[in-house]
C-alpha positions in Angstrom: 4.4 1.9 20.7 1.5 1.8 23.1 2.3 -1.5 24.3 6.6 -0.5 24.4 5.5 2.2 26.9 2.5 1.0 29.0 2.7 -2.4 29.4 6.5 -3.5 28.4 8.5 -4.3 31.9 11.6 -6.3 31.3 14.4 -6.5 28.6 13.1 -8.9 26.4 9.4 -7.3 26.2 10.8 -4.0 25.1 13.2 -5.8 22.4 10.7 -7.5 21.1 8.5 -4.2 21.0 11.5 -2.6 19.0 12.1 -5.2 16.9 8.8 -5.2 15.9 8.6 -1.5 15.5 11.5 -2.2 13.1 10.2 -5.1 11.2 6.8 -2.9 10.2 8.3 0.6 9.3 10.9 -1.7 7.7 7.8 -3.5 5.4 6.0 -0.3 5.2 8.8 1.3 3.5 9.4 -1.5 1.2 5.8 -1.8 0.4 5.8 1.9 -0.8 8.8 1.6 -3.4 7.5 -1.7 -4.5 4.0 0.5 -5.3 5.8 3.3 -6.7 8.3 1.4 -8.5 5.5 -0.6 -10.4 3.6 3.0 -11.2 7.1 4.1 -12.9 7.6 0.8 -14.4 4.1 1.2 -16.3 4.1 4.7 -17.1 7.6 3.7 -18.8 6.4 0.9 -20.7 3.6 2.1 -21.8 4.4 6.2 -22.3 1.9 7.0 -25.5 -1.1 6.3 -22.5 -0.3 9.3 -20.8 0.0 13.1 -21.3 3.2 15.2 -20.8 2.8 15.7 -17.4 2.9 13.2 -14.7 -0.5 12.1 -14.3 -2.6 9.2 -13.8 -5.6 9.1 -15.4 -8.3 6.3 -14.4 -11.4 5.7 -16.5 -14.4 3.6 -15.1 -16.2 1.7 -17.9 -19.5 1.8 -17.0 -21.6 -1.9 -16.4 -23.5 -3.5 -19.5 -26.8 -4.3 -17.7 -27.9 -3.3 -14.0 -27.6 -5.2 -10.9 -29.9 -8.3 -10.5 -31.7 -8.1 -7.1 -33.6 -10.9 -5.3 -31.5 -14.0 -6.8 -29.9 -15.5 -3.8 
């Protein structure tokens, strides 16, 4: 947008500007459902992990042993 407004002079620099504008809201939309699509798609298949309500519980196992410092 920055670059569409500032620096973009003839036709052919604002359509590619635009198109571009298009092409990432465009991927940044799609990129959302796919997310939320697969968050659905595991919550469905695998419904005895969760609790009545819609919630997403993550657990951290903790590490067996600590980190190892000075081996390079």
């Amino acid at each position: 947008m920055l670059h569409y407004k500032a620096c973009a002079r003839t036709r052919k620099e604002k359509a590619c500007d635009i198109a571009l504008m298009v092409f990432g809201t465009l991927a940044a939309v799609y990129t959302t459902a796919q997310t939320i699509m697969v968050g659905f798609r595991h919550r469905w298949a695998h419904p005895s992990n969760y609790s009545s309500h819609f919630t997403l519980q993550l657990t951290l196992q903790p590490e067996t042993g600590g980190p190892t410092f000075g081996h390079c």
